[in-house]
C-alpha positions as CSV (number, residue, x, y, z in Angstrom):
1,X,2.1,48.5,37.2
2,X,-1.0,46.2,36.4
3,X,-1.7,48.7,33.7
4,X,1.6,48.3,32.4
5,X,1.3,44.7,32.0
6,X,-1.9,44.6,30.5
7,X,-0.9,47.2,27.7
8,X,2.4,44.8,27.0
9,X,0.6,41.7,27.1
10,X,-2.3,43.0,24.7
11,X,0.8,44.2,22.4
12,X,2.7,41.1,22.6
13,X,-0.7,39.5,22.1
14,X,-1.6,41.3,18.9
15,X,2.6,40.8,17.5
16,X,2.4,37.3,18.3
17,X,-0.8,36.6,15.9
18,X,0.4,38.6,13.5
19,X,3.4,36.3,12.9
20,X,1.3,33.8,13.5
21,X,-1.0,34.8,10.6
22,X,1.6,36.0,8.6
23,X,3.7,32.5,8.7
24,X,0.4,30.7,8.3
25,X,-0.6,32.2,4.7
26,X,3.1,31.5,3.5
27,X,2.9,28.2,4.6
28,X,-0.5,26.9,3.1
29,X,0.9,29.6,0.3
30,X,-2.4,31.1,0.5
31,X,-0.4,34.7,0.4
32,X,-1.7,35.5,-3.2
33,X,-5.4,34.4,-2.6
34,X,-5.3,36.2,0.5
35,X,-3.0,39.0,-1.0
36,X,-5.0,42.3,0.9
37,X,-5.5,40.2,3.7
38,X,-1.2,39.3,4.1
39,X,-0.2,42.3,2.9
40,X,-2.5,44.5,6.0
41,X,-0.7,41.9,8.7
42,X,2.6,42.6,6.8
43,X,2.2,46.1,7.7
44,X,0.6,45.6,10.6
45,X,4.0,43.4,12.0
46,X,6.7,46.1,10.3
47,X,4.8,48.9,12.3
48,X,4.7,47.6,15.3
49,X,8.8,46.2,15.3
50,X,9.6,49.6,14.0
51,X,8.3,51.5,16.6
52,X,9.4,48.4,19.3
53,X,12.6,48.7,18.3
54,X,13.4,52.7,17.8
55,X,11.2,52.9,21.6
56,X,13.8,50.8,23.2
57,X,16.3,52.4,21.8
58,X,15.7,56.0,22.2
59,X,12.9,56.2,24.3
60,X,9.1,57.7,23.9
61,X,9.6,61.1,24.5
62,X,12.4,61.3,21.8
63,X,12.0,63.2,18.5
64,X,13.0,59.7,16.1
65,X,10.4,57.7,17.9
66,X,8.3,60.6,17.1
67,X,8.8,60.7,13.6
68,X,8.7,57.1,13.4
69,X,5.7,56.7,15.2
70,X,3.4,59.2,12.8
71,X,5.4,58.2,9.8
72,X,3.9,54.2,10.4
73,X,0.9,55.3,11.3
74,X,0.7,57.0,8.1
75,X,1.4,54.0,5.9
76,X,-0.8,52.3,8.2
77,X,-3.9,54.2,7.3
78,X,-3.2,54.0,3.7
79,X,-2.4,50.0,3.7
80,X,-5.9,50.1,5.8
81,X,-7.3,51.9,2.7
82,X,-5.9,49.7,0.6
83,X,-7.3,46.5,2.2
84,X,-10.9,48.4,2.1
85,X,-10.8,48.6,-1.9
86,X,-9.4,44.6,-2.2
87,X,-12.1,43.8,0.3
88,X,-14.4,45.6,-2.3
89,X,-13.4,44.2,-5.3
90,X,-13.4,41.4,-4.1
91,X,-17.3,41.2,-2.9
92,X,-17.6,43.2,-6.4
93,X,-16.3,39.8,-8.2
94,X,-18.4,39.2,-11.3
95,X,-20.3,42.5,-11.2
96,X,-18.0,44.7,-13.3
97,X,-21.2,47.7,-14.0
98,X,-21.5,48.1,-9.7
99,X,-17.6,47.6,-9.7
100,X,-17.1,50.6,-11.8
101,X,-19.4,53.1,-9.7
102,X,-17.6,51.5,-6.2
103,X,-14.5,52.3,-7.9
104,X,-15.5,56.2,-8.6
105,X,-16.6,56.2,-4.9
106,X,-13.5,54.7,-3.5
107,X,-11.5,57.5,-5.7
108,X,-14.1,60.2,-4.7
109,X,-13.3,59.2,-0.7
110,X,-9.9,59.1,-0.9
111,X,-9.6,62.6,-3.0
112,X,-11.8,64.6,-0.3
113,X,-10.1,63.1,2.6
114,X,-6.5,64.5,0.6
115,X,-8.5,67.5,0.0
116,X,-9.8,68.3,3.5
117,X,-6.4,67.4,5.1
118,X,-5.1,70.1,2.4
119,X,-6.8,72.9,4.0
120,X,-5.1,72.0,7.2
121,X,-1.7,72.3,5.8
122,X,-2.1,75.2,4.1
123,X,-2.5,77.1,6.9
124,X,0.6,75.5,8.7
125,X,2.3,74.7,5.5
126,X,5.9,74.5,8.0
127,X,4.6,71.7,9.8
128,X,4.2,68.6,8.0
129,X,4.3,66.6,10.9
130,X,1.8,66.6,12.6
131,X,-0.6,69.3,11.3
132,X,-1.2,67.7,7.9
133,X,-0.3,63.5,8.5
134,X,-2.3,63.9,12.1
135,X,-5.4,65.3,10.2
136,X,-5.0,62.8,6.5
137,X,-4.3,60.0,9.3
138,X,-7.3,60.7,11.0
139,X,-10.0,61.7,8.1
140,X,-8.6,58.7,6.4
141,X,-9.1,56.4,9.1
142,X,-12.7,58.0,9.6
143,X,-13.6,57.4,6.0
144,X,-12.4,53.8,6.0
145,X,-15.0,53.2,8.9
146,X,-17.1,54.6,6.7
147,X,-16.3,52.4,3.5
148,X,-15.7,49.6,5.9
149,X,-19.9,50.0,7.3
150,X,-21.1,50.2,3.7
151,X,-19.6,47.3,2.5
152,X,-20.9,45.3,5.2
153,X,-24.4,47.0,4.2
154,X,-23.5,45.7,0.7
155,X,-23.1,42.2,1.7
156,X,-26.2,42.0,3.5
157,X,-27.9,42.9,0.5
158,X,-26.3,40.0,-2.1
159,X,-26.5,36.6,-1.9
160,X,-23.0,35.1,-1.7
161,X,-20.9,31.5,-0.9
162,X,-18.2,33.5,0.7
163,X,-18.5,33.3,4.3
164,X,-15.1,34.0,4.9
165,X,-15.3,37.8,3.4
166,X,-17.7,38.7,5.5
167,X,-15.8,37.7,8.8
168,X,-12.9,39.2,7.2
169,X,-15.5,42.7,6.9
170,X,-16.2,42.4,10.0
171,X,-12.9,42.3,11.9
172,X,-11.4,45.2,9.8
173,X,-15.2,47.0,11.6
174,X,-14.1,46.0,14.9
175,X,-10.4,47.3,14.8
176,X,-12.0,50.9,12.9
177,X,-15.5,51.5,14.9
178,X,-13.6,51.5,18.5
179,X,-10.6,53.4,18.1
180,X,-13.3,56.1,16.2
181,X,-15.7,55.8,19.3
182,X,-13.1,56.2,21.9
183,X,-11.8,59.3,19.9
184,X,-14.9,61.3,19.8
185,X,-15.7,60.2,23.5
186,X,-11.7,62.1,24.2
187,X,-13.1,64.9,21.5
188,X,-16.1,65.7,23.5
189,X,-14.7,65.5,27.4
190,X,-11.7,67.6,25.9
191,X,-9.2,65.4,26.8
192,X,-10.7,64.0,30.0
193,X,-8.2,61.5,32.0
194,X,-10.5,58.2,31.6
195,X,-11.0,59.5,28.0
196,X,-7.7,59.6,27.2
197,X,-6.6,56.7,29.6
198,X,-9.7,54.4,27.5
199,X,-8.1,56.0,24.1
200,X,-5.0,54.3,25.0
201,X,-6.4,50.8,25.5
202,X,-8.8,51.1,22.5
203,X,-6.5,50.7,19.5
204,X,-5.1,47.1,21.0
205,X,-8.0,45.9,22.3
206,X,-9.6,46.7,19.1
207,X,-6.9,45.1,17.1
208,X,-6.7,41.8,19.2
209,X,-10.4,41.5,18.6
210,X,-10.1,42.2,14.8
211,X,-6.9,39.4,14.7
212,X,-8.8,37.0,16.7
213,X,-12.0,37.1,13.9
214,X,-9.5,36.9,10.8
215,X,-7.8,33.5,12.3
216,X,-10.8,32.0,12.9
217,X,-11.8,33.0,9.3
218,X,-8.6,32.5,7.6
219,X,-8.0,29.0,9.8
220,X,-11.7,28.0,9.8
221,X,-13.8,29.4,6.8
222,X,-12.6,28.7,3.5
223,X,-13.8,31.1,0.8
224,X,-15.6,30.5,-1.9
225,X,-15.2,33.5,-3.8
226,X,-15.4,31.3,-6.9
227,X,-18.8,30.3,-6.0
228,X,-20.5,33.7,-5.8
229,X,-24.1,33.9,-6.4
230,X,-25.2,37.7,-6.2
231,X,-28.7,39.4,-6.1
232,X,-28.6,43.1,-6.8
233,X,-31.2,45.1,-5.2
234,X,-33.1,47.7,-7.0
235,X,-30.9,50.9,-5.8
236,X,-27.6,49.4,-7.0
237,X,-29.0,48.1,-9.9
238,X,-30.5,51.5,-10.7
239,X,-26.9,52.8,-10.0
240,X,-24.8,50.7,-12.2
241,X,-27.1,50.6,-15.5
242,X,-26.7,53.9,-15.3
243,X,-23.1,53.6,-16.4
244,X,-24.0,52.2,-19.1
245,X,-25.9,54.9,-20.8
């Protein structure tokens, strides 16, 4: 029972700031500033009322909550994508030469993470869900951690006025790197019970903590994205004049 009622507070927790957030950007009409930002809680709030509403209604061990549940979860993982490349270009502002190699790599990710999940499915072409969305979904997810870590690398490495990106970087790390930790710990106990039982808590807890660092930025930290002052380091510079030639 006490489980119970921790896994529907954190939920209610995480829709409640959602709304909250989502409300707040209309209001202050910072929803085309923060457009990646708004549009990630956007699909963050229809997920979870999709799946709230089709689970009261017909249950979690029914086929529609099923379909549902794998179907958001695979717009989820693209909008999450998504937000990675805004989050990009938008610490990329003003550097169009290392823009144009991050937008290669971006491209590169995305098409081996289609391509790997392809070699699933052709072997249980029948099956679309969940042999092919289950492995995309995951990969995906694994390669926006990835993308998510560099960035953060990035922005340690360039001098820049906006505080507020980097918070923003950060919460999108918290809600990827625990969810991904959690899995491999399930992974390599081979579905253990406190492996699974931990799995279940991760995602929320995980998401609370990334909604809790994007109010404080969003309420708190204004950007300055307008101000940017960068310093390329030697690697990235090397990188981008390359483009050029």
């Amino acid at each position: 029972m006490d489980r119970n009622l921790l896994s529907y507070g954190l939920q209610y927790a995480c829709y409640f700031i959602e709304a909250g957030l989502v409300v707040y950007l209309a209001q202050r009409r910072q929803h085309r500033k923060q457009g990646s930002v708004a549009f990630y809680l956007c699909s963050l709030l229809a997920a979870d009322v999709a799946r709230a509403c089709v689970l009261h209604a017909y249950g979690l061990t029914s086929l529609r909550y099923f379909y549902v549940y794998w179907s958001t979860d695979f717009l989820l993982v693209i909008s999450a994508f998504l937000l990675v490349c805004f989050l990009f270009r938008r610490a990329c502002r003003g550097e169009e030469k290392l823009w144009r190699f991050v937008r290669l790599l971006l491209l590169f990710a995305f098409i081996l993470v289609v391509g790997i999940s392809g070699l699933i499915f052709s072997h249980n072409y029948r099956a679309l869900f969940p042999y092919f969305v289950f492995e995309f979904n995951q990969n995906l997810y694994f390669a926006c951690l990835v993308l998510n870590t560099l960035l953060y690398l990035l922005l340690q490495q360039i001098d820049s006025a906006d505080d507020q990106l980097g918070l923003l970087v950060c919460g999108v790390g918290i809600q990827f790197a625990g969810p991904a930790a959690t899995l491999a710990l399930v992974h390599l106990t081979t579905a253990g019970p406190f492996a699974l039982a931990l799995n279940s808590f991760s995602m929320p807890v995980c998401t609370l903590g990334m909604l809790l660092v994007w109010a404080y930025a969003i309420v708190h930290v204004k950007g300055k994205a307008s101000a940017v002052t960068r310093r390329q380091i030697p690697a990235f510079a090397q990188v981008t004049a390359g483009l050029n030639v």
